[in-house]
C-alpha positions in Angstrom: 3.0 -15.8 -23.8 4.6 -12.4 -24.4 5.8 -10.7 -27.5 7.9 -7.8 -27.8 7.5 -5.1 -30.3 2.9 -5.9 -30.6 0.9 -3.4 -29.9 -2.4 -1.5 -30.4 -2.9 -0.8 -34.2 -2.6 3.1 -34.5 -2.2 3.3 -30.8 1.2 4.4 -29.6 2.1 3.6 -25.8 4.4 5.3 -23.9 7.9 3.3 -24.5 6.8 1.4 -27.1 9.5 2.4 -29.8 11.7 1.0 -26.8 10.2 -2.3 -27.0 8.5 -2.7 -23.3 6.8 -5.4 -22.9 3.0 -5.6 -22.3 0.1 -8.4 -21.8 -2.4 -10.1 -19.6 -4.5 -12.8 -20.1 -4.3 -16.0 -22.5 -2.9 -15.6 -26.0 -5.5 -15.5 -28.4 -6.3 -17.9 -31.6 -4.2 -16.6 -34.3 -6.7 -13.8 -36.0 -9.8 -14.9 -34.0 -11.8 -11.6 -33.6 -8.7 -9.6 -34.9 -10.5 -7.0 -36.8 -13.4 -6.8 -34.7 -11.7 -6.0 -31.6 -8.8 -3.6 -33.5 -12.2 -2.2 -35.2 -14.0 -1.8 -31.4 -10.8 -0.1 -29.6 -10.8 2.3 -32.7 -14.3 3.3 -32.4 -13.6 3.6 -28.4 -10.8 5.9 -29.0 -12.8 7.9 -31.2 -15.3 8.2 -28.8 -13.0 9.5 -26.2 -10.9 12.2 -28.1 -13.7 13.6 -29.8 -16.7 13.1 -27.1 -14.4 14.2 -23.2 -14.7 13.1 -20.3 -18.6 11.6 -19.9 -18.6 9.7 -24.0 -17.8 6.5 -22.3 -19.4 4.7 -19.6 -17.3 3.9 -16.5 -16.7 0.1 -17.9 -15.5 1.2 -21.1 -13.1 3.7 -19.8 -12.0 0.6 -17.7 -11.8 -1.3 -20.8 -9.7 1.5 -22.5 -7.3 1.4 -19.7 -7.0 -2.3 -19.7 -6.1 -2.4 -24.0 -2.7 -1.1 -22.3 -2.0 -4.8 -20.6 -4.2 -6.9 -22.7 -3.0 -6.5 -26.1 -5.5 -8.2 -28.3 -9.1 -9.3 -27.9 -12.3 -8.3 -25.8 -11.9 -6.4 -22.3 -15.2 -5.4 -21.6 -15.5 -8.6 -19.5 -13.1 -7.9 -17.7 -14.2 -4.4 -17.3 -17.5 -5.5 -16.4 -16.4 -8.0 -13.8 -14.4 -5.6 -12.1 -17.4 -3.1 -11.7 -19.1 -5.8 -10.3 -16.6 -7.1 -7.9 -15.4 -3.7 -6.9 -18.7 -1.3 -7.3 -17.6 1.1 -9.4 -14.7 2.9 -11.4 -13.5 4.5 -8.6 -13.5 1.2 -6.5 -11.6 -0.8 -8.7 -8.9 2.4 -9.2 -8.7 2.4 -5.3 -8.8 -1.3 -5.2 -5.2 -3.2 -4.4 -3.5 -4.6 -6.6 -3.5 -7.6 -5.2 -7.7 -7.7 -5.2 -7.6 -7.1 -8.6 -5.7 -10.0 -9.5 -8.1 -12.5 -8.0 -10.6 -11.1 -10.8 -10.4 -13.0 -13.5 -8.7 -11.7 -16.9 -6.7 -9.5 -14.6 -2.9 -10.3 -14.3 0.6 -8.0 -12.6 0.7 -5.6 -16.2 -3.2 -5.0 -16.2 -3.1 -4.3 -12.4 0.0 -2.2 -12.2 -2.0 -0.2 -15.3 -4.9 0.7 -13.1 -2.6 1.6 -10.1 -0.9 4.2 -12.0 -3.9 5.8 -13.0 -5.0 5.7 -9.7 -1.6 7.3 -8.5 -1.5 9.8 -11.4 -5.0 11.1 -9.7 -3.9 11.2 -6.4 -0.6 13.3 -7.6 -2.9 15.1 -9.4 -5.4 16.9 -7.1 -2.4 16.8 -4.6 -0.8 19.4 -6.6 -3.4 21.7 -6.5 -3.2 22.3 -2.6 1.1 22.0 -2.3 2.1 25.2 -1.6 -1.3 27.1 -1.3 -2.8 28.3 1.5 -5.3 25.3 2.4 -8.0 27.2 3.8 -8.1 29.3 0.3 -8.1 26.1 -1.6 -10.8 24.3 0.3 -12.5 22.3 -2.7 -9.0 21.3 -3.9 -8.3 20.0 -0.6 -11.6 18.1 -0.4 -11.1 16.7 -3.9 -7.6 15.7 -3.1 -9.3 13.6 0.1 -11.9 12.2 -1.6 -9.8 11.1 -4.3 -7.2 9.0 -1.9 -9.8 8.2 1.0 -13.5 8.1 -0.1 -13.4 4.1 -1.1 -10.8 2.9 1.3 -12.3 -0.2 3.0 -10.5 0.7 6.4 -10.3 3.5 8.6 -7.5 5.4 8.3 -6.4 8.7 10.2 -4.1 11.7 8.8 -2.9 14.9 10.1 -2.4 17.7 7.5 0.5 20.1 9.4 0.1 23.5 8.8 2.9 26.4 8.5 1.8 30.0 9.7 0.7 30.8 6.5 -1.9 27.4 6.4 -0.1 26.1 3.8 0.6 22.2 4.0 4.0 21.2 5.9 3.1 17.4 6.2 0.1 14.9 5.3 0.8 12.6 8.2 -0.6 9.1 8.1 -1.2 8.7 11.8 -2.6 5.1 11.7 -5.8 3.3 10.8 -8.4 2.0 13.3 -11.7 3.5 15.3 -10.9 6.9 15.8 -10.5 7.3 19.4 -7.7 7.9 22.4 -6.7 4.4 22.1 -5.4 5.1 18.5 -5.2 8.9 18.9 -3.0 10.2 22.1 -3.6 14.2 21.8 0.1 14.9 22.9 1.6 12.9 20.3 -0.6 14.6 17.7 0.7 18.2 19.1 3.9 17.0 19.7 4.8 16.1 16.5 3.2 19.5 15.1 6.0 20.5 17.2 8.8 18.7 15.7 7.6 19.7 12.3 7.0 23.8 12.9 4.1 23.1 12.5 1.2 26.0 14.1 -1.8 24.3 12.6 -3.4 21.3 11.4 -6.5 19.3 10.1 -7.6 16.3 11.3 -9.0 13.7 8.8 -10.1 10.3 8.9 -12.6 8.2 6.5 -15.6 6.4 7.3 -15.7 3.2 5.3 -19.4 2.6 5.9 -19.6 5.7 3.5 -21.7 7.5 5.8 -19.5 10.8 6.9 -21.7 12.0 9.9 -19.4 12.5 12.8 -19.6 9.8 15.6 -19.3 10.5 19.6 -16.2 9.7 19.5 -15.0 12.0 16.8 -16.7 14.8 18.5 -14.4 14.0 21.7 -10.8 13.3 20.5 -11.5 16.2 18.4 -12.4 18.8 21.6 -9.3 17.0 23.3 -6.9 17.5 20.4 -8.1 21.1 20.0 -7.8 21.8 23.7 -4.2 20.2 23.9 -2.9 22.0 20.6 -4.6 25.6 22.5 -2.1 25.0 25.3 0.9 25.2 23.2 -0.3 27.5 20.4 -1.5 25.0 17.8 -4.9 25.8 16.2 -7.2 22.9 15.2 -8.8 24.3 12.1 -10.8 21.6 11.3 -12.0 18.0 11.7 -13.4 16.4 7.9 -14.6 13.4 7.7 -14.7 11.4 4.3 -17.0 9.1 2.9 -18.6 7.8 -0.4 -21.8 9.9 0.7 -19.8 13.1 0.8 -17.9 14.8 3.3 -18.5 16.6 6.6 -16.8 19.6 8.4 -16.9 19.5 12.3 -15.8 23.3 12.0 -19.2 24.2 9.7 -21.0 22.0 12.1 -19.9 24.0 14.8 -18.1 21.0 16.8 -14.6 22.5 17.5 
């Protein structure tokens, strides 16, 4: 059951004078736990504006970002179950949606709350490398990787297009899949740096086993690809590979 016009006492949420609606989970027993759980998201809040970044543990900031969608009662169940289903903080905000809904406690509002976070991050370290040379702003870059690969539970493959100046023209999301020439045809990957004026690039690709050590076969479409783009004037500057363990440069390694 919904309600318009309820929400956090002495919170205010962003278009709540417009009456949005908000709410997950089942409605409580009329002022069961009221003041205990008003008095436990104050002290929470407290916490957080006066204390930064590390005064909450990774299930209460969950929980803090859940008092969005669920408007009364406990969330650190829910917190807690998604930590356990999911890992950690970052693998439930990298979770889908749809995975987070089989949790229970977690319905459309409270997912689409932990999305946007998620998406506000990714926006977030992605502006720190639009527009600036990328090998000047190597840290950014790996932070904005991290952020949007490290936890993904397949293997995807991007190409980051480079103008003459190394700053980003496209992050191309070339498919997902084992990294090798079945998935990867060097003379697409060239051609399109072609199409998009493109005179270098960076190969990426995640390892979902968390493990980022480069494999055979990233060690060989990675000579090809370089070899290819040579022909025609496009540099390979690098090969990074992303995992929860870290991440690893076939350039510092001495691969390419």
């Amino acid at each position: 059951m919904r309600e318009q016009g309820q929400f956090l006492p002495g919170v205010a949420l962003p278009g709540a004078e417009d009456g949005f609606e908000f709410g997950d989970g089942p409605e409580p027993v009329a002022g069961a736990g009221k003041s205990a759980g008003a008095g436990h998201r104050a002290r929470l809040r407290a916490r957080l504006l006066t204390g930064g970044a590390e005064a909450l543990a990774d299930y209460e900031v969950l929980e803090y970002l859940l008092f969005a969608a669920i408007k009364q009662g406990d969330t650190k169940p829910v917190a807690k179950a998604l930590i356990a289903q999911f890992g950690s903080l970052a693998g439930v905000l990298n979770a889908d949606p749809r995975a987070l809904q089989r949790v229970k406690g977690v319905g459309e509002t409270s997912a689409a709350a932990l999305l946007s976070v998620a998406t506000a991050a990714r926006r977030m370290t992605r502006g720190e490398i639009i527009r600036k040379p990328v090998l000047g702003s190597w840290q950014a870059l790996i932070d904005y990787l991290t952020t949007d690969m490290a936890h993904l539970t397949v293997e995807r493959v991007r190409i980051l297009y480079l103008d003459t100046r190394n700053r980003l023209i496209e992050d191309h999301h070339l498919g997902d899949g084992s990294i090798d020439e079945a998935a990867i045809h060097p003379r697409e990957v060239i051609r399109r740096a072609m199409d998009v004026g493109a005179s270098a690039m960076i190969l990426v690709h995640n390892h979902p086993s968390g493990n980022p050590e480069p494999s055979r076969a990233d060690i060989q479409i990675t000579k090809r690809i370089a070899e290819a783009g040579r022909l025609l004037g496009v540099t390979v500057h690098d090969h990074v590979i992303i995992g929860r363990e870290g991440h690893t440069s076939l350039r510092a390694k001495g691969l390419i």
